[in-house]
Backbone as a ProteinNet text record, in pm:
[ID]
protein_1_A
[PRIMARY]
XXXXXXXXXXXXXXXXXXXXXXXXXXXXXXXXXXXXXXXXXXXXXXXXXXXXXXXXXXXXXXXXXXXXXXXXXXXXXXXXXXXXXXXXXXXXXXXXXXXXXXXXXXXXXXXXXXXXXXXXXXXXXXXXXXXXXXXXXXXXXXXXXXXXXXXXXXXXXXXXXXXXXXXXXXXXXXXXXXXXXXXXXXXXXXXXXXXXXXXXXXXXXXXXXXXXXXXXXXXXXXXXXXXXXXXXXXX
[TERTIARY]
11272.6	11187	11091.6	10968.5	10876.5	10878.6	10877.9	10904.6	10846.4	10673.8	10592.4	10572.7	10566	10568.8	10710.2	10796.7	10955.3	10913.9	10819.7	10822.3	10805.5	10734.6	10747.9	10915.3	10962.9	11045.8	11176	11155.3	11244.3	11224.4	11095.1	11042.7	11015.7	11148.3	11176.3	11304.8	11375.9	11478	11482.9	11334.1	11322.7	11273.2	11261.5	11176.5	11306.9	11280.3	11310.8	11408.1	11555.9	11591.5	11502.6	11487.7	11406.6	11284	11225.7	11073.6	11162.1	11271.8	11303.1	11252.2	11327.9	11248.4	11137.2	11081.2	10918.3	10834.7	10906.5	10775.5	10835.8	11027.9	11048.1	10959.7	10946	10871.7	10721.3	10663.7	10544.7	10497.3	10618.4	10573.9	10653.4	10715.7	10716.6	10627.3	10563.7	10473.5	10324	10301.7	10188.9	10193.7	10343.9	10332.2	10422.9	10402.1	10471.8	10537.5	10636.8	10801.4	10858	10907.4	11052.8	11174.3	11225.2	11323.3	11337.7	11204.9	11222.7	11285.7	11243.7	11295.2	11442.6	11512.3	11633.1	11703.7	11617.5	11674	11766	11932.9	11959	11932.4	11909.9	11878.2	12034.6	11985	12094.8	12160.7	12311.2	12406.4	12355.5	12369.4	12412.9	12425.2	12553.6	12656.2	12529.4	12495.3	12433.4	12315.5	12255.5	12068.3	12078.2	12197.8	12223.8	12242.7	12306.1	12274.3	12206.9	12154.8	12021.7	11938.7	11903.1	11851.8	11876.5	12038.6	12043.9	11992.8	12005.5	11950.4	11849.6	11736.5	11583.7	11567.9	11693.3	11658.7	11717.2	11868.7	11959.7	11984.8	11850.1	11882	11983.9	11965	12045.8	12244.3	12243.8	12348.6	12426.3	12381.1	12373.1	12459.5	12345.8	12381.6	12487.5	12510.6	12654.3	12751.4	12762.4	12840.5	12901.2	12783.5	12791.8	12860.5	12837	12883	13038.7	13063.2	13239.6	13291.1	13241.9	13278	13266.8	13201.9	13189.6	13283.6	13286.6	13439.9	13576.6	13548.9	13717.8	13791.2	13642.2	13705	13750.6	13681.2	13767.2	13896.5	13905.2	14017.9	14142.1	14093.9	14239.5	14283.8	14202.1	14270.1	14265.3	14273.3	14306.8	14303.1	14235	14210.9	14385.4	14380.3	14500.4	14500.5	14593.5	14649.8	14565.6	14504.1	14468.8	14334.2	14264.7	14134.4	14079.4	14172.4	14166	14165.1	14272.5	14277.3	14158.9	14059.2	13938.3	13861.9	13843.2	13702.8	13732.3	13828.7	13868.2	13840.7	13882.8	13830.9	13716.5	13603.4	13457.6	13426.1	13472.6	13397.6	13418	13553.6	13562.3	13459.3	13407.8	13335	13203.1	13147.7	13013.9	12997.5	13100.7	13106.7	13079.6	13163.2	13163.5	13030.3	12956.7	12836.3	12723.5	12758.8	12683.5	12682.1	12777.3	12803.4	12756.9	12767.8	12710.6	12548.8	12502	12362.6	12314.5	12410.5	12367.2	12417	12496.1	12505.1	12357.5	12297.7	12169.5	12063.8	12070.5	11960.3	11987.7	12112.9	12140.5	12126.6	12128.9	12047.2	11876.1	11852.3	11712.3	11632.4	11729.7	11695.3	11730.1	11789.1	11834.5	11963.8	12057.2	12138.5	12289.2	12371.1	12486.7	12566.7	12587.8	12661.1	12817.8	12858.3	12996.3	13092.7	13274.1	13366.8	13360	13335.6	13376.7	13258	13108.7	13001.8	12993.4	13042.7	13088.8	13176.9	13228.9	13391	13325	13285.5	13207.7	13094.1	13038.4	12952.2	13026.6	13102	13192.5	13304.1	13349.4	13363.1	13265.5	13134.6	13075.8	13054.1	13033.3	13000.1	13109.7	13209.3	13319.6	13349.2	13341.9	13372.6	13272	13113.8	13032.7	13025	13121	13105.4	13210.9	13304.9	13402.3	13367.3	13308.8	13233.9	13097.3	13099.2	12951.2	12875.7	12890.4	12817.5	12823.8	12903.3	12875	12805.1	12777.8	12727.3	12566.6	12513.7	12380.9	12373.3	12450.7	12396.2	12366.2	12411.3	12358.6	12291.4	12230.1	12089.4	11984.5	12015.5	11909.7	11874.7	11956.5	11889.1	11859	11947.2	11893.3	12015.9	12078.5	12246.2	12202.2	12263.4	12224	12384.4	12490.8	12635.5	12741.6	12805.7	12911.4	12951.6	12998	13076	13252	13305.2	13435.5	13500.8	13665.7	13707.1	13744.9	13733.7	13792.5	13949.4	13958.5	14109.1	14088.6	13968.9	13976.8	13971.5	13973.2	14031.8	13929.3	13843.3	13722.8	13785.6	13883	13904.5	14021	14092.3	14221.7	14176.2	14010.4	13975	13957.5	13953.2	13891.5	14004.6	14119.6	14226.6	14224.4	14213.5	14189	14326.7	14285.4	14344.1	14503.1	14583.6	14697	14699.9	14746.9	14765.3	14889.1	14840.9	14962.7	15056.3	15178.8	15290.7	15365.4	15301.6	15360.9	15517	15613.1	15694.8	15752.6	15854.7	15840.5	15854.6	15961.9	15945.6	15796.9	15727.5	15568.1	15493.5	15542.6	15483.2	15587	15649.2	15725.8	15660.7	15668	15561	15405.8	15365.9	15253.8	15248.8	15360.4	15347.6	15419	15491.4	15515.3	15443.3	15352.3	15225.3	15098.5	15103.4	14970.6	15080.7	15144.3	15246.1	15229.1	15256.2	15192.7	15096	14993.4	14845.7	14822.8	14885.2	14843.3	14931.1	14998.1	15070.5	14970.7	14938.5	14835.8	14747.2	14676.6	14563	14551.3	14693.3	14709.1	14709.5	14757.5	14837.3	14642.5	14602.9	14473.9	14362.5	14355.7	14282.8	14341.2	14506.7	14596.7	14517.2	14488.2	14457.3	14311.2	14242.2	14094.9	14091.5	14164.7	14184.3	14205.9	14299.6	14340.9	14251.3	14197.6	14115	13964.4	13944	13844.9	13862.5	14012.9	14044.5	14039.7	14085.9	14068.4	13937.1	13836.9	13689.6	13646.5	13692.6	13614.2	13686.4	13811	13890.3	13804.6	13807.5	13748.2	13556.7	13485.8	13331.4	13371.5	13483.1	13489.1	13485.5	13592.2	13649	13534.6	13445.9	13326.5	13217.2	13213.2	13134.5	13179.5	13328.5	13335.2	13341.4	13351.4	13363.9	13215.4	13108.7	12948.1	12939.3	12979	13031.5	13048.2	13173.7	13253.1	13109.1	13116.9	12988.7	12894.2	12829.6	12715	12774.6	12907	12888.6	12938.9	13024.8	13008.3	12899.4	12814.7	12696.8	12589.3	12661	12534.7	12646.6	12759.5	12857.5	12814.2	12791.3	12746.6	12610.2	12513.4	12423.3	12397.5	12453.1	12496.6	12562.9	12650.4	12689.4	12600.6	12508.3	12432.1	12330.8	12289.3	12200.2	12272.5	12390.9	12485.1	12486.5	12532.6	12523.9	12348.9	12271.4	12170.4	12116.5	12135.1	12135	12196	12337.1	12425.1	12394.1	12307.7	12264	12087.4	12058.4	11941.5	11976.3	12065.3	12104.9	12182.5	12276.5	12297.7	12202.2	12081.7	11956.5	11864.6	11881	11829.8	11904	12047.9	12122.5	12115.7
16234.3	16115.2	16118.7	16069	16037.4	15980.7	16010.8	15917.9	15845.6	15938.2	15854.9	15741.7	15669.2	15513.5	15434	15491.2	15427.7	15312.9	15232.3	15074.7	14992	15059.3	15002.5	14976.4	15102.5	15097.6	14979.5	15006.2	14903.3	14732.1	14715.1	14579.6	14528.8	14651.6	14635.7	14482.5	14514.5	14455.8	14358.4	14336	14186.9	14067.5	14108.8	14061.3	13986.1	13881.8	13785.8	13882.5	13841.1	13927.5	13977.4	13862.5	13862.9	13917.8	13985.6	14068.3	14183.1	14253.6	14385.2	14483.8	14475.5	14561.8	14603	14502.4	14522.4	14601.2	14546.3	14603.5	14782.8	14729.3	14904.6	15028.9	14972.9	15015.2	15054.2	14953.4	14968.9	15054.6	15082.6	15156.1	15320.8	15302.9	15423.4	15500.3	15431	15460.7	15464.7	15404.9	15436.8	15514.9	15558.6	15669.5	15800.6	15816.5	15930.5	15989.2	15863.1	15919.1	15861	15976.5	15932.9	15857.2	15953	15901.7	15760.1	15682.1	15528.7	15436.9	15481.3	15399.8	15484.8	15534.3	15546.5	15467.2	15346.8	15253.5	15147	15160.7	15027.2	14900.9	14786.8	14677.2	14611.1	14548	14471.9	14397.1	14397.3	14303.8	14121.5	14039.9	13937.7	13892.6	13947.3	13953.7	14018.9	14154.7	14270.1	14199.7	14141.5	14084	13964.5	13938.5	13794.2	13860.2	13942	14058.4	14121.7	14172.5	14238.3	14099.5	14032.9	13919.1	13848.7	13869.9	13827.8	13918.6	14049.2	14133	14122.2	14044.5	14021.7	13902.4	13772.8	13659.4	13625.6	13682.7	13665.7	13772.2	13830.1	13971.1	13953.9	13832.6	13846.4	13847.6	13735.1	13710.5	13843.2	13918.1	13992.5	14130.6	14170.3	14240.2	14150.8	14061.6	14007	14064.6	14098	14082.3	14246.4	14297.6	14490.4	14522.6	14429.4	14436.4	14378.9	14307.7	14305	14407.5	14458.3	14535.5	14635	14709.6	14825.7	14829.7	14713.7	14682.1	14693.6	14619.4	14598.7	14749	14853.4	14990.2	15068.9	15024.7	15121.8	15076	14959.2	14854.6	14888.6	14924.1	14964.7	15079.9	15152.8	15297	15277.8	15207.5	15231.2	15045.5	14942.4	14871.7	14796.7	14656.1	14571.1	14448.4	14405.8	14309.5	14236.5	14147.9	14066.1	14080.7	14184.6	14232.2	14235.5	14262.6	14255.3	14142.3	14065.3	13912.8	13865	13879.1	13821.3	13848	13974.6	14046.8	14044.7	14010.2	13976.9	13817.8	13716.3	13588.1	13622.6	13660.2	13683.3	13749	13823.5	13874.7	13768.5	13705.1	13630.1	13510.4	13454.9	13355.1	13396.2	13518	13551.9	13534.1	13611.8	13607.2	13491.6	13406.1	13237.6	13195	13206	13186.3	13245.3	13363.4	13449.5	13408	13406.7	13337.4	13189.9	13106.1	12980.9	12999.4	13066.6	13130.3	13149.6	13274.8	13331.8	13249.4	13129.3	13011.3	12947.9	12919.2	12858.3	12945	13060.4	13165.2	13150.4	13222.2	13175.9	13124.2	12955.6	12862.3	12833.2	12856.2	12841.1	12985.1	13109.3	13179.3	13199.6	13044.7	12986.4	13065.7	13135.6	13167.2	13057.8	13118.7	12989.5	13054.3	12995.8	13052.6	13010.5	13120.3	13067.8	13125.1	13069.8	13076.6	13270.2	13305.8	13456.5	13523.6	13495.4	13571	13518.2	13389.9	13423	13509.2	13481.1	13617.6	13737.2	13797.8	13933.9	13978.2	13865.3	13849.7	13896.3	13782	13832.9	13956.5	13971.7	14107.6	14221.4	14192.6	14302.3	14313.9	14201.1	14230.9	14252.2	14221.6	14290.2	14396.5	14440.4	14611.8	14671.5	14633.1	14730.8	14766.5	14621.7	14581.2	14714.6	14777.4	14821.8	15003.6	15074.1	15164.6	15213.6	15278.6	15341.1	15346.2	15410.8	15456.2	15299.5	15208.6	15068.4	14977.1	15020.7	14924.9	14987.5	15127.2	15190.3	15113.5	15094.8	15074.3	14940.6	14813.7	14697.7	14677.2	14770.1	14741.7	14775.1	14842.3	14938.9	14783.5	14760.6	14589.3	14648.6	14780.7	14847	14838	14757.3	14767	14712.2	14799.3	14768.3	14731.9	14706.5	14735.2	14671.4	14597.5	14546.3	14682.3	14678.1	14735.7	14715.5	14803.5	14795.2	14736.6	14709.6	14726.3	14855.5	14883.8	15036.4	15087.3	14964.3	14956.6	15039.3	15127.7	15144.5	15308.4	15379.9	15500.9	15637.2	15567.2	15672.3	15670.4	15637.1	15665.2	15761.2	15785.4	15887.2	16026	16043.3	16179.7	16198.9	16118	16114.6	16138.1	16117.2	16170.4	16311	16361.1	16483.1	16591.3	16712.4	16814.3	16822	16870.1	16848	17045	17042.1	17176.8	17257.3	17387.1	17480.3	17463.4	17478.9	17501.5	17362.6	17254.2	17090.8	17077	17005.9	17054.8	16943.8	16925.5	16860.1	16748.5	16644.1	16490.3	16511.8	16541.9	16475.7	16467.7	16599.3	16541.6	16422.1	16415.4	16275	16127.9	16174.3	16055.5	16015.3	16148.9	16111.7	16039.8	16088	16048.4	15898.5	15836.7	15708.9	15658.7	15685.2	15601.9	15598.1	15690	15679.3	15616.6	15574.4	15501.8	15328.4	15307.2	15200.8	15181.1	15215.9	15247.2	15193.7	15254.8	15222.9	15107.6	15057.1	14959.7	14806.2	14832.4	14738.2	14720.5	14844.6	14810.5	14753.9	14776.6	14690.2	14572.5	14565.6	14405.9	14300	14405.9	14329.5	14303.5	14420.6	14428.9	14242.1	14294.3	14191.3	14022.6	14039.7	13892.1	13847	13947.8	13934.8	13855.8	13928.8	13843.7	13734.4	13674.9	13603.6	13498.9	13478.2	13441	13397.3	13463.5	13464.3	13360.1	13397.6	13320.5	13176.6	13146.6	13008.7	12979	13079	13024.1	12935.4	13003.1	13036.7	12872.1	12848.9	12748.3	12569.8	12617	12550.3	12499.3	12602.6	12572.3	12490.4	12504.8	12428.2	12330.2	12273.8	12115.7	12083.8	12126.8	12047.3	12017.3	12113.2	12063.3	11974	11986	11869.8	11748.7	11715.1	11585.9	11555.1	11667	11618.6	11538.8	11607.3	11568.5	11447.2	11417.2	11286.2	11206.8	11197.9	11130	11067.5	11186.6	11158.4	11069.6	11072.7	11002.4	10860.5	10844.9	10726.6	10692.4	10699.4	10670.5	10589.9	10729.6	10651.7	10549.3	10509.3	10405.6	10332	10321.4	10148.9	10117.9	10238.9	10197	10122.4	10215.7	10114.6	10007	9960.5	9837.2	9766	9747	9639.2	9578.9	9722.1	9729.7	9597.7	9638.2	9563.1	9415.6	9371	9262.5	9163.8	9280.4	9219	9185	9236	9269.1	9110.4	9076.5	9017.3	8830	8867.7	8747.1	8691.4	8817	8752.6	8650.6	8697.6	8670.9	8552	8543.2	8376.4	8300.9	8332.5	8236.4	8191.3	8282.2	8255.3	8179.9	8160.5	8063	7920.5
3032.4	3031.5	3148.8	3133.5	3237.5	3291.3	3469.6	3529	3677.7	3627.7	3699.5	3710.3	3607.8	3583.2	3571.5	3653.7	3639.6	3661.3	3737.2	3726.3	3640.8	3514.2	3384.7	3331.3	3353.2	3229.4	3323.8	3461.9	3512.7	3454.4	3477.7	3412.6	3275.8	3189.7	3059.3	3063.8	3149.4	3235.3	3237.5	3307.5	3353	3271.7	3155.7	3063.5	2965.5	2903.4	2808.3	2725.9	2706.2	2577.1	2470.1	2388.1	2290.4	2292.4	2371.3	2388.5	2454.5	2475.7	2493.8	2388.5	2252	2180	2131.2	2155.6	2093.8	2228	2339	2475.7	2541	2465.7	2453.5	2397.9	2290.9	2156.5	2226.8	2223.1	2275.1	2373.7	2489.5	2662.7	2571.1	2483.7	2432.3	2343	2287	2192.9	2299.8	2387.7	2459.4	2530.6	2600.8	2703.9	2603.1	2495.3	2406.3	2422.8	2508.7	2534.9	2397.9	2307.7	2247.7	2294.7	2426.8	2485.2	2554.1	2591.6	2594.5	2483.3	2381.3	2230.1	2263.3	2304.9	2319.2	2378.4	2486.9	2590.3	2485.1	2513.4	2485.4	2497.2	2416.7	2448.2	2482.9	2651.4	2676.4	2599.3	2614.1	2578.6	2671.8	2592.2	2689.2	2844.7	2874.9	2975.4	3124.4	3038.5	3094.3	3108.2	3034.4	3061.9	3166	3192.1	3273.2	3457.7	3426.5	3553	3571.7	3481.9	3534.5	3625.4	3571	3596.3	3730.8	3753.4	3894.4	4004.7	3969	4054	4084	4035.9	4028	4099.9	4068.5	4185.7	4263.3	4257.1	4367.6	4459.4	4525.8	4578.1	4688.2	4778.1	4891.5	4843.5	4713.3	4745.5	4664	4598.7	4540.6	4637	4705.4	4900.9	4923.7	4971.3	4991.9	4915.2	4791.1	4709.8	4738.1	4709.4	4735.8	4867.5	4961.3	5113.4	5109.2	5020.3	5036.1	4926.9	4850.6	4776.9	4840.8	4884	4970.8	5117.5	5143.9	5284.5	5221.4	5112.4	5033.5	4970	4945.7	4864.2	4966.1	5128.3	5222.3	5301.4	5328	5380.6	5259.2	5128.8	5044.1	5037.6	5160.5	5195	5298.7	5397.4	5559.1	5638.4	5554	5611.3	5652	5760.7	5712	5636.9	5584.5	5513.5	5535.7	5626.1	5651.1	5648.9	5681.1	5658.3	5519	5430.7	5334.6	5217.9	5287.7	5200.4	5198.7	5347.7	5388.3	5309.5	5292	5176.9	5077.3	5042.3	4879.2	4854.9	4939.7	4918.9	4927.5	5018	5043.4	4896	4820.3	4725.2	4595.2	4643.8	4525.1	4488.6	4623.2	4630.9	4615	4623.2	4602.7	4436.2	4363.9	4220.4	4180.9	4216.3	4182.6	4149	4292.5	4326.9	4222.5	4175.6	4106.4	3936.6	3909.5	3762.7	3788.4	3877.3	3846.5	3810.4	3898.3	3848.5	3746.9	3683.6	3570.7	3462.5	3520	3357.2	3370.7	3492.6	3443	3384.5	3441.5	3382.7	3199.6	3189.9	3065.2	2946	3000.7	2947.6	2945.4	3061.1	3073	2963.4	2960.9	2818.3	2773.7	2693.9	2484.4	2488.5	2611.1	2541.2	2567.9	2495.4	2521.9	2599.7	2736.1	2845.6	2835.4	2673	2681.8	2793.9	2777.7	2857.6	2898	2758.4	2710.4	2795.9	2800.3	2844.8	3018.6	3024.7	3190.7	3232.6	3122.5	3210	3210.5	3126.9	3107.9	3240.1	3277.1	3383.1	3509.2	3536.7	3636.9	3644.4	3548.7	3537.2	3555.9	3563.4	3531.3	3714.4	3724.9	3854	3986.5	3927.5	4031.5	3994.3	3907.4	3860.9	3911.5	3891.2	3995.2	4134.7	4196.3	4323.8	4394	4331.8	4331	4391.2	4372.5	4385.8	4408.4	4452.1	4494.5	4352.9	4239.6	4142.4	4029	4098.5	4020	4113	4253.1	4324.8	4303.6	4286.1	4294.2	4136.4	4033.9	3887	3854.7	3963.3	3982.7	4070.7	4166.2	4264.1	4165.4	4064.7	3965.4	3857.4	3832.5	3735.7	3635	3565.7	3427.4	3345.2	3336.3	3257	3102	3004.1	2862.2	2821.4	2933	2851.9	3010.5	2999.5	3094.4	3119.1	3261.6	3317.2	3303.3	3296.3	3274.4	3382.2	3456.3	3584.8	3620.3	3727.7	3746.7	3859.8	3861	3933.6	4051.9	4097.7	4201.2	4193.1	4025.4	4025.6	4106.4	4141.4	4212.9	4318.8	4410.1	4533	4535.2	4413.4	4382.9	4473.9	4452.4	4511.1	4652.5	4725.5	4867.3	4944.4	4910.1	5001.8	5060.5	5203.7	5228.2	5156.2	5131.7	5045.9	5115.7	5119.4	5144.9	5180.3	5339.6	5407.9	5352.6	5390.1	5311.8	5447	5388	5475.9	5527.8	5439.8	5466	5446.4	5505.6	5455	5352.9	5239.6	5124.9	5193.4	5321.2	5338.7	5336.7	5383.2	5407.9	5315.5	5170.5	5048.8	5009.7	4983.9	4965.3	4974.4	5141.8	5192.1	5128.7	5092.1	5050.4	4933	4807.6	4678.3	4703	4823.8	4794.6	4833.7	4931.1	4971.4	4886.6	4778.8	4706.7	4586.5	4571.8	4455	4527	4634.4	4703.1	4653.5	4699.7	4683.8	4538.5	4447.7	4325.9	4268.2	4289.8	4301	4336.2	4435.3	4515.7	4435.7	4395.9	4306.1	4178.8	4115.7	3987.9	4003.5	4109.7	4135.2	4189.3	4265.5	4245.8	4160.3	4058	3914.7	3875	3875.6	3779.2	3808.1	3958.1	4055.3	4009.7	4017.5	3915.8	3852.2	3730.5	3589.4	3622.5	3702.1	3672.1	3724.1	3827.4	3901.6	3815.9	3731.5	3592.5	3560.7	3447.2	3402.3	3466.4	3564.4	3616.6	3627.3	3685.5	3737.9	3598.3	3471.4	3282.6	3275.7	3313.1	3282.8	3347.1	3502.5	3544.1	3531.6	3448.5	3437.3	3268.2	3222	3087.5	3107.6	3168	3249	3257.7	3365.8	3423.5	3331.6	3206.8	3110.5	3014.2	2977.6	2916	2994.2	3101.5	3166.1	3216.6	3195.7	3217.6	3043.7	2911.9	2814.9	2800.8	2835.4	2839.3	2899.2	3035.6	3103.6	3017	2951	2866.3	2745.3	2686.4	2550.7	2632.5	2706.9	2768.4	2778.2	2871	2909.5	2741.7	2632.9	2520.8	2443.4	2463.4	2438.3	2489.8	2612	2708.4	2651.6	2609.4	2547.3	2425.1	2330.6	2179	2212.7	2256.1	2274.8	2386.7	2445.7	2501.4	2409.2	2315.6	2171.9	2068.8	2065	1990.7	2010.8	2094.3	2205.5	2180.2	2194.5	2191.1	2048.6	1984.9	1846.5	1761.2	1827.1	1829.5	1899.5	1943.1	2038.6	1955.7	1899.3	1837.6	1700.9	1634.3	1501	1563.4	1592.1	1629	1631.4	1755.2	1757.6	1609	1524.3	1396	1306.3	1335.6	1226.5	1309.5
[MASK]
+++++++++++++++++++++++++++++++++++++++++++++++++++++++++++++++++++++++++++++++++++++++++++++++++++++++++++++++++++++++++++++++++++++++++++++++++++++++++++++++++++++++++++++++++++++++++++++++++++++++++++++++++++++++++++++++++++++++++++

């Protein structure tokens, strides 16, 4: 693909769901790349992030910055260092999906329970690695990101010397059994943590909900009332 003009095809991205394919189409057909009409058109989830990347740059960098502390603190950091950047990342997310429910809405889409979760998933799974933190500075995602439990760091452990003697491999395989232990258990905390955020943005809409039909209850009945007060005066 051509890629003198990469600023086009980035500002495929930024553009309205609904005008992706046609302006795909078009920057392919004018610059007689085939391989542009190959660009997936974002999912949902994925166009709602791209999107933040475009207006939430800072909090965005926040987000990459506890993610990038938290992937080395789970190979060397402590306990406590860690609880920290894990609340810190959790609260950036928060922050980030409240966002992308208004973006959302503001383009026609319905910011359900399911496409927040996906959101936030997407964005703690990128937050998680180097090659998911470069693929959400890029604001080009046609597809959620998975979670990755962390498995890119399996390799970075330095090579293991000849002549070790077996306690020290021992040691090693219960400490990377730790290791992976930990990491389930924090994938596991994610979820769950989702789940509550998805739980809690419901609540608040049905009780903006509630609000509102109250609100047009006190109305019909003053209507009523008044309604009610004229017709007496006429008998």
């Amino acid at each position: 693909m051509a890629r003198g003009n990469d600023d086009e095809i980035g500002a495929l991205y930024a553009l309205p769901l609904a005008e992706f394919t046609a302006a795909r189409n078009e920057l392919a057909k004018r610059r007689k790349d085939p391989e542009i009409r190959k660009l997936a058109k974002p999912t949902v989830p994925a166009w709602a992030v791209n999107q933040l990347v475009r207006q939430e740059p800072k909090l965005l960098g926040e987000l990459l910055e506890h993610g990038e502390a938290l992937q080395k603190q789970t190979l060397r950091g402590s306990v406590d260092a860690l609880r920290d950047t894990q609340r810190r990342e959790r609260e950036a997310v928060r922050k980030l999906v409240r966002r992308a429910e208004a973006l959302l809405e503001e383009g026609a889409h319905s910011p359900s329970a399911q496409t927040l979760e996906r959101v936030a998933a997407t964005l703690t799974s990128g937050a998680q690695t180097e090659a998911g933190r470069e693929a959400l500075r890029r604001g080009r995602l046609s597809d959620e990101l998975e979670p990755t439990g962390f498995e890119a760091l399996a390799g970075l452990a330095p090579p293991a010397r000849a002549g070790k003697r077996d306690d020290l491999a021992d040691a090693r395989r219960a400490k990377e059994e730790r290791r992976r232990q930990r990491r389930r258990l924090e994938e596991e905390l994610r979820k769950l943590e989702r789940r509550a955020d998805a739980a809690e943005r419901e609540a608040e809409r049905a009780e903006r909900a509630a609000g509102e039909a109250r609100a047009e209850a006190e109305r019909a009945r003053r209507s009523a009332d008044e309604a009610a007060a004229s017709l007496a005066e006429l008998q």
